[in-house]
C-alpha positions as CSV (number, residue, x, y, z in Angstrom):
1,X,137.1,-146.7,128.7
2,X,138.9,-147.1,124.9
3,X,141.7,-145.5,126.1
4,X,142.0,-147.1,129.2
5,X,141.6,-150.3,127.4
6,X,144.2,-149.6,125.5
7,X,147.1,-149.3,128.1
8,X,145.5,-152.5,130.0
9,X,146.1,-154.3,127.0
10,X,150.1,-152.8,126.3
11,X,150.2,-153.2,130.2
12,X,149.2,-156.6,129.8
13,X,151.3,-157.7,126.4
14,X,154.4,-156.3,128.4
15,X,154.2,-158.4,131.8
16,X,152.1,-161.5,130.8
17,X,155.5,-163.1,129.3
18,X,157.2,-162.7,132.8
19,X,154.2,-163.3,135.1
20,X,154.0,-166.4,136.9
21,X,150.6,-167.7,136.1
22,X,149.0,-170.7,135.8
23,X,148.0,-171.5,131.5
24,X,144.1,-171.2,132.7
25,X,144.9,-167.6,134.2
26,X,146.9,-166.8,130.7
27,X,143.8,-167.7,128.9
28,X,141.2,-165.7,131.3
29,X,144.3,-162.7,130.5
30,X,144.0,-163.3,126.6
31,X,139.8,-163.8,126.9
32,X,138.9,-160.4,129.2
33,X,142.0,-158.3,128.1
34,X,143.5,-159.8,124.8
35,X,142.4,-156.6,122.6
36,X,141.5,-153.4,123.0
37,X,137.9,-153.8,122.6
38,X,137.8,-157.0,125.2
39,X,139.6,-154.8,127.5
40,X,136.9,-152.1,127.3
41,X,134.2,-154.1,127.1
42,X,135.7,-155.7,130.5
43,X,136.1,-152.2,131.6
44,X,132.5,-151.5,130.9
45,X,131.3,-155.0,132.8
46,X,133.2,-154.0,135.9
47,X,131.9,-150.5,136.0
48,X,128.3,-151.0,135.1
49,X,127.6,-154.2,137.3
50,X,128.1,-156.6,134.3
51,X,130.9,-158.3,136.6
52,X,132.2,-157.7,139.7
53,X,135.2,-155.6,139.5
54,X,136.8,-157.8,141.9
55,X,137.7,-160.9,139.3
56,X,139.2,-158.3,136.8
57,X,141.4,-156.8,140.3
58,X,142.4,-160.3,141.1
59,X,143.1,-161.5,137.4
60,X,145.3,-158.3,137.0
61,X,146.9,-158.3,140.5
62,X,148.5,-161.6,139.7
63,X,150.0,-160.8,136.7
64,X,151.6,-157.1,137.6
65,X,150.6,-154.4,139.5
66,X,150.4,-151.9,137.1
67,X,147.3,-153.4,135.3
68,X,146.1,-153.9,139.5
69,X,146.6,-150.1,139.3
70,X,144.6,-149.9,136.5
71,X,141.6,-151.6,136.8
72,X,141.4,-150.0,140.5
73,X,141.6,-146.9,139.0
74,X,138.9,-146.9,136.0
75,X,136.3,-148.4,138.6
76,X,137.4,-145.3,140.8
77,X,137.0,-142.6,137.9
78,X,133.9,-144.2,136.9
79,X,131.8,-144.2,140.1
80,X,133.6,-140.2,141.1
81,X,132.3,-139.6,137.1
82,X,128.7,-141.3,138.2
83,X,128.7,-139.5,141.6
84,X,129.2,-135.7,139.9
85,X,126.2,-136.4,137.1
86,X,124.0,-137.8,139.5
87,X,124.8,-134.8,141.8
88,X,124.7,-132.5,139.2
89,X,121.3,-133.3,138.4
90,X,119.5,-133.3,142.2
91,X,121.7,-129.7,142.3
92,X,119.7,-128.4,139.1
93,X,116.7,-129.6,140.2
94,X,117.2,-128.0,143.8
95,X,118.2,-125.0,142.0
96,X,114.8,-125.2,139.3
97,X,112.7,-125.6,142.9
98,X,114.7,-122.5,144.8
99,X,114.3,-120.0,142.1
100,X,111.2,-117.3,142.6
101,X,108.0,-117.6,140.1
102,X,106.9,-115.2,138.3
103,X,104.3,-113.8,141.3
104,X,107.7,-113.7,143.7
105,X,109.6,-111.5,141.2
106,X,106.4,-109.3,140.3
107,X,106.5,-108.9,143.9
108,X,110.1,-108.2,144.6
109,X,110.0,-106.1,141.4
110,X,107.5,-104.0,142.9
111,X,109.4,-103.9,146.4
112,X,112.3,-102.4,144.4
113,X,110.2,-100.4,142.8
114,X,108.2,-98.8,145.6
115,X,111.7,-98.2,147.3
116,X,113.3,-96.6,144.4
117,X,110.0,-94.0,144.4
118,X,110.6,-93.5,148.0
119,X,114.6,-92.2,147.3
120,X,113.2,-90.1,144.4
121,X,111.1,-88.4,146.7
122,X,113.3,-87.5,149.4
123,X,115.9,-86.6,146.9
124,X,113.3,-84.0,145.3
125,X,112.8,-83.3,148.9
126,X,115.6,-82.3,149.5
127,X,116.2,-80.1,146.6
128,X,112.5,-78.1,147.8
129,X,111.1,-79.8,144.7
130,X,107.6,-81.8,144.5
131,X,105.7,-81.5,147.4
132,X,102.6,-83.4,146.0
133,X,104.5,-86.2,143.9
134,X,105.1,-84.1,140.9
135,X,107.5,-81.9,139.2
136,X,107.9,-79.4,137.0
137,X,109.5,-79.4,133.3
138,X,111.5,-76.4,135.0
139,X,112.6,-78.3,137.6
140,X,113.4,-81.2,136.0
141,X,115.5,-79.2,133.6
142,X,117.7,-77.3,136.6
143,X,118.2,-80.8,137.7
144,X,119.7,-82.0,133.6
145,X,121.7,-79.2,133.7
146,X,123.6,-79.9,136.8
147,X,126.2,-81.8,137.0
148,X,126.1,-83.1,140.3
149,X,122.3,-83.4,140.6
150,X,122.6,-85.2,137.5
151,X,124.9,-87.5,138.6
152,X,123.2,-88.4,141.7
153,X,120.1,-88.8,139.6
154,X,121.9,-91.3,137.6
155,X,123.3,-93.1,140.3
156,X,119.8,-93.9,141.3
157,X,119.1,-95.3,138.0
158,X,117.5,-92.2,136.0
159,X,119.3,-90.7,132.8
160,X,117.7,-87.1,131.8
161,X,118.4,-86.1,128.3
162,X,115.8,-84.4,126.6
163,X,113.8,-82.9,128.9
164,X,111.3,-81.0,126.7
């Protein structure tokens, strides 16, 4: 709003001596924008429901339209910038409700878990290996010393280094 305040005020030192006001509308001019920090704290009134933006539109309107421009546009940015925090926060706090407890992701956790056991077994299946839902150190070490059963092995997740 400082900065904004700032250009309302050159806008306003640069076209107030060619408007054609009347001496109380010079004097509203000098009271709501005669400095920076009148024109922010004008700023702040019309954004915040202090004022109505309207008597700051119509004050600037008449004496050029740039500082119209102005004022039209930091009411603008200020309700978009309102508009993204407030969404911003019902969008966390959709976000905080959507994610899974701690029971959901024991249970998914377990799900991937219990699928992950079922494509070790048909993989040892389909080498001939554990029958019963064990293997052998043997075994195990064929498989680390294959290239391409080790591979697949760590594509599924599993790294076999030191066997014994």
């Amino acid at each position: 709003l400082a900065m904004c305040g700032l250009i309302m005020v050159e806008v306003m030192a640069n076209a107030l001596p060619h408007a054609e006001i009347t001496e109380q509308q010079r004097m509203e001019v000098h009271e709501l924008f005669g400095s920076v920090s009148k024109a922010t704290l004008s700023f702040y009134m019309a954004t915040s429901g202090g004022n109505d933006w309207s008597m700051y539109f119509d004050l600037a309107v008449s004496v050029s339209g740039a500082a119209a421009f102005i004022v039209v546009f930091v009411v603008a940015y200020m309700q978009v910038a309102m508009l993204n925090i407030l969404t911003g926060m019902f969008v966390e706090g959709a976000l905080k409700l959507a994610a899974p407890d701690h029971a959901d992701q024991a249970l998914l956790q377990r799900r991937a878990d219990f699928i992950q056991a079922k494509e070790l077994e048909r993989f040892f299946a389909s080498l001939g290996l554990a029958t019963r839902g064990k293997i052998s150190k043997a075994d195990l070490r064929r498989i680390a010393q294959d290239a391409k059963l080790s591979a697949e092995f760590a594509v599924m997740g599993f790294e076999v280094r030191d066997v014994d």
